[in-house]
VONU-826174 format. One line per 8 residues: number of its first residue (from 1); their letters; for each residue x, y, z negated of N, C-alpha, C. Coordinates in steps of 0.05 Angstrom, whole numbers, plus 5000, padded with zeros to 4 digits. Example, Ala and Ser with C-alpha at 12.3 -4.5 7.8 and 13.67 -1.06 7.14 Angstrom:
BEGIN
1 = as = 5264/4886/4844/5246/4910/4844/5264/4934/4844 ~ 5257/4955/4858/5273/4979/4857/5258/5001/4843
***
This chain:
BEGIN
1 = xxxxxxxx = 5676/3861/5645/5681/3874/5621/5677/3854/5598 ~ 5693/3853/5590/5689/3829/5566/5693/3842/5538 ~ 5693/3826/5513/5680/3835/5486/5695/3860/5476 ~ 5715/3860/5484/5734/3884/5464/5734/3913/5486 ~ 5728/3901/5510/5730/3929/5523/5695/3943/5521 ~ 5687/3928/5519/5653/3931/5510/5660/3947/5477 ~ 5664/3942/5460/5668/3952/5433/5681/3973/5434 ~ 5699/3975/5453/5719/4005/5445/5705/4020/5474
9 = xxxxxxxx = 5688/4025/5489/5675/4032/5507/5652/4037/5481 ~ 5640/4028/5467/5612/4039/5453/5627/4057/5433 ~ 5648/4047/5421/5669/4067/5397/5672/4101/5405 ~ 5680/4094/5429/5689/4117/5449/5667/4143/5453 ~ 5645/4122/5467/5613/4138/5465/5605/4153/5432 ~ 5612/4131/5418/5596/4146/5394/5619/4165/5382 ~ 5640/4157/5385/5657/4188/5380/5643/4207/5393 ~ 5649/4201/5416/5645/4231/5429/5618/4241/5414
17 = xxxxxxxx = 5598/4233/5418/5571/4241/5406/5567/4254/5376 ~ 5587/4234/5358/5595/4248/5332/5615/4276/5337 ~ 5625/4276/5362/5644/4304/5363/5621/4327/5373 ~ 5616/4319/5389/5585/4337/5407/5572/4346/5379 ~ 5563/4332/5366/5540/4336/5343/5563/4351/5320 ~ 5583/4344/5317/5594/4361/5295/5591/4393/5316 ~ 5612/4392/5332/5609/4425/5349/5588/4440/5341 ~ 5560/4424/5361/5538/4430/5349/5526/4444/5328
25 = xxxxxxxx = 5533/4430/5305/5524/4443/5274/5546/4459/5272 ~ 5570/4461/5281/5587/4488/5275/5578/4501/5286 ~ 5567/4508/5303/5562/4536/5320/5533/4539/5318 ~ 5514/4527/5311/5486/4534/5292/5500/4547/5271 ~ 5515/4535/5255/5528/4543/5225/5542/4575/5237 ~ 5560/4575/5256/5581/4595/5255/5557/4621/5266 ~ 5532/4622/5281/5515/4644/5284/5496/4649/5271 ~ 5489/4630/5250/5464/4629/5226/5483/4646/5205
33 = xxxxxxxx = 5502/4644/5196/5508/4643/5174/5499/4676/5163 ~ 5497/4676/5128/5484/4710/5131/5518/4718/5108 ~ 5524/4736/5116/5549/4747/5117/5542/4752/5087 ~ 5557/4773/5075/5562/4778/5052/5549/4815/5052 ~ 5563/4818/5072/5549/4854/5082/5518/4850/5093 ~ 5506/4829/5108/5481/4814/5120/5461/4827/5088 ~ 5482/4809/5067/5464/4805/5035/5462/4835/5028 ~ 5480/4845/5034/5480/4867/5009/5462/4890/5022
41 = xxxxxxxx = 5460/4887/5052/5427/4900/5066/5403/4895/5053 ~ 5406/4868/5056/5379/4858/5051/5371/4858/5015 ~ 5396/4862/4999/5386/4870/4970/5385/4904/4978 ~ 5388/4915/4989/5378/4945/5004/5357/4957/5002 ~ 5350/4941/5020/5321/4935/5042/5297/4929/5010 ~ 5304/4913/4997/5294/4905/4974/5290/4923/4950 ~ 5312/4941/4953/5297/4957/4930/5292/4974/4927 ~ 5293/4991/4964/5280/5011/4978/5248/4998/4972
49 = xxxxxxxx = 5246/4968/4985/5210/4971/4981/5208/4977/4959 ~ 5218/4959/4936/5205/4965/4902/5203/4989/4904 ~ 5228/5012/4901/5215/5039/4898/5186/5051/4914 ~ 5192/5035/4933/5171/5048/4953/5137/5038/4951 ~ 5135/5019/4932/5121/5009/4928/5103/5024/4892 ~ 5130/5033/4886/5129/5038/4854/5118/5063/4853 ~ 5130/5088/4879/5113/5105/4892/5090/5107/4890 ~ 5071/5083/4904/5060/5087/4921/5034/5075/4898
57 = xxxxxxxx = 5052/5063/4879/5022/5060/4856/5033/5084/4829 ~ 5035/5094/4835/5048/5119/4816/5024/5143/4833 ~ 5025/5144/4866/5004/5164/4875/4977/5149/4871 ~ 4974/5127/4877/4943/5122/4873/4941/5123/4843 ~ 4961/5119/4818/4945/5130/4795/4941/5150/4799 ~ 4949/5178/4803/4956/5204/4809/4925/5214/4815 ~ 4918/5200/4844/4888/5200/4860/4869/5192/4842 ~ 4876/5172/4830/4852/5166/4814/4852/5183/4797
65 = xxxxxxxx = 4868/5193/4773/4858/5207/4762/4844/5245/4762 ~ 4856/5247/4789/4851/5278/4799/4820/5271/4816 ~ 4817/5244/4822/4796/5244/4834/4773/5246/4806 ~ 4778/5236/4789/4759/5231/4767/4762/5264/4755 ~ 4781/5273/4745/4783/5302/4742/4757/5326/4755 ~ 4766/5314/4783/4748/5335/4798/4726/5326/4795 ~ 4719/5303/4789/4688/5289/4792/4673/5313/4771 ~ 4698/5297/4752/4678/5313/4724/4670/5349/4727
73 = xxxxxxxx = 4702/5363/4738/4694/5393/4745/4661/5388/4758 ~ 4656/5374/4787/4637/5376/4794/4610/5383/4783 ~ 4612/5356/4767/4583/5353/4744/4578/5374/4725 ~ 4602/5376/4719/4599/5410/4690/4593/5431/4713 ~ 4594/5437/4742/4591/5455/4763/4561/5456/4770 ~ 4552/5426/4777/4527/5428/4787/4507/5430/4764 ~ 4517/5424/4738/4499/5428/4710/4496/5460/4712 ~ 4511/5475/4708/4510/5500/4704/4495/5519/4724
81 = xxxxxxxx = 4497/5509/4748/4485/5517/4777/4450/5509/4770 ~ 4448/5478/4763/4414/5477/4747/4410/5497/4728 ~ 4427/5500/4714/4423/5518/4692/4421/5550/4696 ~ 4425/5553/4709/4427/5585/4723/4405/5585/4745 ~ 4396/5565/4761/4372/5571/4778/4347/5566/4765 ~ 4351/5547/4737/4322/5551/4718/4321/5578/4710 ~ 4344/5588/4701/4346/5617/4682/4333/5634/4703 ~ 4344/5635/4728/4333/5652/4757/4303/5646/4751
89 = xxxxxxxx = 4298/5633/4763/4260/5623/4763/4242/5631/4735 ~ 4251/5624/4714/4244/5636/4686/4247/5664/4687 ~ 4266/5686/4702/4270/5715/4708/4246/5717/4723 ~ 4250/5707/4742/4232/5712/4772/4199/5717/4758 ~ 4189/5696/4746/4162/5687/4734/4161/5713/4723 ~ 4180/5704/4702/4171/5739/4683/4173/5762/4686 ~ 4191/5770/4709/4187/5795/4730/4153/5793/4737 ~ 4146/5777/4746/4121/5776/4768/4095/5780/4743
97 = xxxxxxxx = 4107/5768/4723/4079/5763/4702/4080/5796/4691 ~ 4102/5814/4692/4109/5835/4683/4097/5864/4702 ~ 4103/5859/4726/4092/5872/4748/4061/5862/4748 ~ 4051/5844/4740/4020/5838/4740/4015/5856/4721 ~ 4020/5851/4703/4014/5855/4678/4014/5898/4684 ~ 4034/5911/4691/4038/5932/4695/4017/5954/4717 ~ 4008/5930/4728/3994/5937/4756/3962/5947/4744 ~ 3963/5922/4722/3928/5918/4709/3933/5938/4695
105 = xxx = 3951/5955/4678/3953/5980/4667/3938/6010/4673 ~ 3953/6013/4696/3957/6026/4720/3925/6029/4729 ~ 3916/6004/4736/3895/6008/4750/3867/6010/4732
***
């Protein structure tokens, strides 16, 4: 094999290899590629989450403030409930101090 068949023997090789490697990246390229219908999903998909997201802090304000709502019902509930079992016990006493008091009459 002498100099020129040596040169167009390596020419030959690296074509081919530049043909192999172009193929190659076409057909990565021709099954990667994201379509135009691919896009218009995925801006979809995108602004289903936003809403879904915009939801979803729209209910936790919602919770928070019904949770704080009820807190407060609570407190004005269990104030009044103190307030009604002193009033009870202040009845109770003065029933008892009243029936004492009625008994020592009596007797």
């Amino acid at each position: 094999m002498n100099r020129t068949e040596f040169v167009i023997a390596i020419a030959v090789i690296l074509f081919v290899a530049f043909a192999l490697g172009w193929f190659a990246s076409w057909l990565v390229y021709r099954f990667s590629r994201v379509t135009t219908s691919d896009m218009a999903e995925l801006e979809d998909m995108a602004q289903s989450l936003h809403d879904a997201e915009e939801a979803r802090d729209e209910a936790i304000t919602y919770l928070q403030y019904r949770e704080q709502e009820l807190s407060t019902k609570l407190h004005q509930a269990e104030a009044e409930l103190k307030a009604t079992m002193d009033g009870l016990r202040e009845a109770r006493q003065e029933a008892s101090e009243l029936r004492g008091y009625i008994e020592s009459l009596n007797a």
